[in-house]
N, C-alpha and C positions, 0 to 999 in steps of 0.2 A: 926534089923529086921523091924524095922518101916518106912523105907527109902524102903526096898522091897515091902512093903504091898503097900506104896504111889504111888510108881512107877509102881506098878500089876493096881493100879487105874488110875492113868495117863494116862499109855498105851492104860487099855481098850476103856476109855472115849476117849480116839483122834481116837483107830479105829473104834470105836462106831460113831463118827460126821464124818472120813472120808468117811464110806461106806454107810451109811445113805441117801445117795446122788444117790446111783446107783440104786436102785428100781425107780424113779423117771426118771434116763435118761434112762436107758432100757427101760421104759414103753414108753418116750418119743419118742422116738428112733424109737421104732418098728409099734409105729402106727404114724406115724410123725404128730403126733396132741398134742397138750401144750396148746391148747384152756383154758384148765379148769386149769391149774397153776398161782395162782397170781404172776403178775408181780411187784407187791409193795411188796411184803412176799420176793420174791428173790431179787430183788433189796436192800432190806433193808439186809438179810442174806448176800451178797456179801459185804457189806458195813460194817458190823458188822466181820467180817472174815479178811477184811485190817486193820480193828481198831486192831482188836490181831493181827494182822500182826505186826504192827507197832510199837504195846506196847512191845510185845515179844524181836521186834529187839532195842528199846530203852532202857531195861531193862535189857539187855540179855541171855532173858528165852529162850533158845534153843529150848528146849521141846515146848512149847508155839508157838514160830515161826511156825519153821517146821510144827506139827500137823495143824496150823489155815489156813497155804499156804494149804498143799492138800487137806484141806475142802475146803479153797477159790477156787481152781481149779475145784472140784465137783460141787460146786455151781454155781461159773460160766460155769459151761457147762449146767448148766440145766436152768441157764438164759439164755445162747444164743441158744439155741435152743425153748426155749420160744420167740425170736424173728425170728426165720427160720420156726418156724413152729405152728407161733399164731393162723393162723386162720383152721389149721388142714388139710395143702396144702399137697396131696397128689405125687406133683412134690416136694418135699426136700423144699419148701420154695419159690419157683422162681412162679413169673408171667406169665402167656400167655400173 
C-alpha cells in the first residue's frame, strides 16, 4: 500500500510542476507582454529542469525524466516567449 500512496504523491507533484507553467504562458500569450517575468528566474528554472533531466536519465528514474522534460518544455516556453515578447511588442515580437 505504501508504493501506492508514493506513487498518488509522485504523480500529483509532476502534474502539480507540469501545469504550473501554463497560468504564466496563457497570460503571456494573450497580452504578448513577458516585460514583468524574470529572465534570470526562468533561465535558472530551465537549467534546473535539464539538471533532473539528466540525473533522472543517469540514474534511470523514469518517473523523474519524463515529469522534469514536460516541466522543462513549459518552462521553456515561457522563456521563449520571454524573449518574443520582452519588451510587450504588440506585433508577436517582430521590429518595424
Amino acid at each position: 500500500m505504501s508504493d501506492l500512496i508514493a506513487n498518488a504523491f509522485g504523480t500529483a507533484a509532476a502534474v502539480c510542476s507540469i501545469t504550473s507553467f501554463a497560468p504564466q504562458m496563457i497570460k503571456i500569450w494573450k497580452e504578448r507582454d513577458a516585460s514583468s517575468v524574470s529572465l534570470k528566474t526562468y533561465s535558472l528554472t530551465v537549467t534546473c529542469f535539464v539538471l533532473w533531466v539528466v540525473y533522472g536519465v543517469l540514474t534511470q528514474a523514469w518517473p523523474v525524466t519524463f515529469a522534469n522534460a514536460a516541466a522543462l518544455v513549459m518552462a521553456a516556453g515561457v522563456l521563449t516567449m520571454k524573449w518574443r515578447f520582452k519588451d510587450g511588442d504588440p506585433e508577436d515580437g517582430r521590429r518595424s
